[in-house]
C-alpha angles and dihedrals in degrees: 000000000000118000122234099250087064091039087056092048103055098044087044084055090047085054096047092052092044093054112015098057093044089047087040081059101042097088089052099048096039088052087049111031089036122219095289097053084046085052099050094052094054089047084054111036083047089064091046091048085071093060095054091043097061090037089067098035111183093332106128100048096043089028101054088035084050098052099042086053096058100030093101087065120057099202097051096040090056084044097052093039092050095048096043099050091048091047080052096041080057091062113032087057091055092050096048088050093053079049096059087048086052093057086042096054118007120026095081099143113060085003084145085068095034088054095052092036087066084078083070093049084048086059101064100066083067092047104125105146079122095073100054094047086062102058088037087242090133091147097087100050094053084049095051089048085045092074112026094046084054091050090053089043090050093047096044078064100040101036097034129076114123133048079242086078101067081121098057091047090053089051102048084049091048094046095043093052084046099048078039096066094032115050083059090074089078091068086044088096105060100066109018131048116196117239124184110272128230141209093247097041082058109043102061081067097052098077089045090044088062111044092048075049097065099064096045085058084041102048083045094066092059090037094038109011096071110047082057087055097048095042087051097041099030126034125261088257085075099040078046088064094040102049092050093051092052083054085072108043085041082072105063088035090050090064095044091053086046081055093048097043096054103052085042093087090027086065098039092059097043078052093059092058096046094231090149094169093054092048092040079058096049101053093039088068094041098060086052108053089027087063094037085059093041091052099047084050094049098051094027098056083036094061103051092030094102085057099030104053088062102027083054106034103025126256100291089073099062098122090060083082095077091042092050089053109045084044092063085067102075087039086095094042086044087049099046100038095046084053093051093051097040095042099041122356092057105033086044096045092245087144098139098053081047089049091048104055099040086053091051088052095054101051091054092049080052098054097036092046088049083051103034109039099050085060110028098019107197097016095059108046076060105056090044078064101051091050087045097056091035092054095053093049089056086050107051087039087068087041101059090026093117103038101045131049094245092165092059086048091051094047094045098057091044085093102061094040085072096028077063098044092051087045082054094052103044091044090058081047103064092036096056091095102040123159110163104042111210091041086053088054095049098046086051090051096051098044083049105048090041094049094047095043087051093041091046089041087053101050092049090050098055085043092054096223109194104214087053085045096051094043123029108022092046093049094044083056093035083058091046 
């Protein structure tokens, strides 16, 4: 079994393909498709999002948490797989088809979009990532992204060169998604062997299915909603600004969910065979190093935010600064609160509490998007998103309240929150007098990064933590 550094490593590696080469294009194709085109591609794939996202139901969270429970035995991991991909063929094929009525009848304006962008829909009925997390075999699918998410990088630059190829673009994104589900299936054979499903084998994940399904409807309509809302009560300039600026903070985010998503299969199976202390160790580190990297992120993005957005972006994207920057706030409630579900809420079938706070959540970033965009556009779709993920943290946080040691959680993160203000401080320092501009950013990355690694690495050595202990300061003397 793979242990969970190179499990780490390699979702950390898939992270870094799914949102660093879209955001390594992202100059190129702003200063080419324009704000409004931009705009117009998130208004449509959004729409689109939905699709996919009821065509995998609740898949890859009771998917992945079903398969690491039964990987140990052959027979009942062929039996679940085979059950649950059918139950989720059965689905995925219904949904497709809505989708094709909804390019028939109703998507009249951007059809041409809507019509490539079923390719992406397509791809969902192949989607079976699920079931590599859960045998912790997360090598192949970040082979198989490798490839494919080059081979999409490589044709944007290649395919792409007016704002009259939108639809190009559209296209490359759709095909790669698509190559992307279904090359996986050559690997499919090595571990799983389909057997013929049954009625029964399928009915006891229904109910499952649909409550994990719940949040992921529910987190979309903070992720997808409200760019609909702001493209419909706003104008795609906007939703030009704000889908550029959630390109940056998807990055660090990117890296904590590999993180999560990682140790989720890990704990479910250390659940099924009741080892508590193990599992109580475990998450106890993750809340700590999980928050050290979400507040570095957070000050640090936060810092170089006001030169980055239109170095980066060109200068038509000025205004992404501020939204850079306000959306770095909800980065260490998104952290804390995506530790405590993968690590305790889902392993341990709290769905419903899950359920419940993501669905809370949902309904505030509603009601502030329908008051705030319409006064304030891209701002206020973003801070919609900052009181939505502050208010399920909060959440999840009284739920888990006597079952976990929050308050050593809590006490254990303090440190970082002023080694990253003074980061903060100390990287709008050394860019106060800038002349050459990307010089300047990079000067202010590097001081960062290197005062809040010493600062972090000196903290956890007067502590004596024993993770960093047994780790990093063995194998640097080791070395020596």
């Amino acid at each position: 079994m793979p242990t969970i550094k190179k499990n780490f490593f390699y979702q950390s590696l898939y992270q870094l393909l799914i949102t660093l080469l879209p955001l390594a294009i992202a100059p190129y194709v702003s200063r080419v498709l324009g704000a409004e085109n931009i705009g117009i591609y998130s208004f449509t794939f959004s729409i689109v999002t939905y699709f996919i996202y009821f065509a995998r139901l609740g898949i890859t969270e009771h998917g992945s948490r079903s398969i690491a429970a039964v990987r140990d035995d052959k027979e009942k991991l062929n039996k679940t797989f085979s059950n649950l991909f059918f139950l989720h063929l059965i689905g995925a094929f219904i949904v497709f088809s809505l989708y094709v009525v909804f390019l028939v009848f109703i998507a009249k304006e951007y059809r041409l979009y809507f019509v490539i962008q079923s390719i992406t829909v397509l791809s969902a009925l192949f989607d079976i990532n699920w079931l590599f997390l859960g045998l912790e075999q997360v090598k192949f699918t970040v082979m198989r992204s490798m490839s494919v998410r080059l081979f999409a990088f490589t044709s944007v630059f290649v395919f792409v060169k007016t704002p009259d190829d939108l639809w190009k673009y559209a296209f490359i994104m759709s095909l790669g998604t698509f190559m992307g589900q279904t090359v996986v299936w050559v690997f499919v054979r090595r571990f799983v062997t389909f057997v013929k499903p049954s009625l029964g084998g399928m009915k006891p994940h229904i109910k499952p299915l649909l409550i994990l399904f719940l949040p992921v409807i529910a987190v979309s309509v903070y992720n997808i909603l409200d760019k609909i809302i702001l493209g419909a009560a706003t104008d795609k300039i906007q939703l030009g600004f704000y889908e550029n600026s959630q390109k940056i903070i998807i990055v660090p985010i990117g890296f904590i969910t590999a993180f999560n998503t990682i140790m989720l299969p890990r704990i479910s199976n250390i659940n099924a065979k009741g080892n508590t202390a193990e599992k109580e160790r475990l998450t106890l580190i993750s809340v700590k190093y999980v928050m050290l990297l979400a507040f570095a992120v957070t000050f640090g993005i936060a810092a170089v935010a006001d030169r980055f957005a239109p170095w980066f972006f060109g200068g038509e994207f000025r205004e992404c600064a501020v939204l850079i920057k306000t959306l770095c706030l909800m980065i260490p409630f998104l952290a804390f609160q995506n530790v405590i579900t993968s690590q305790y809420l889902i392993p341990a079938g709290k769905d419903k509490t899950y359920t419940a706070s993501t669905i809370a959540g949902a309904v505030i970033n509603i009601a502030a998007n329908l008051v705030l965009i319409p006064r304030f556009g891209a701002l206020g779709a973003v801070i919609s998103t900052v009181l939505a993920e502050s208010l399920r943290c909060f959440i999840v946080v009284f739920a888990a309240k006597k079952k976990l040691p929050l308050g050593v959680y809590i006490k254990n993160s303090l440190f970082f929150i002023f080694a990253g203000a003074a980061m903060y401080g100390l990287v709008i320092y050394v860019g106060i007098a800038a002349s050459n501009l990307p010089m300047t950013i990079l000067i202010q990355v590097m001081t960062g990064v290197g005062f809040y690694l010493l600062a972090s690495g000196i903290y956890l050595y007067l502590t004596k933590d024993a993770f960093f202990m047994n780790n990093i300061v063995k194998r640097l003397f080791r070395s020596t």
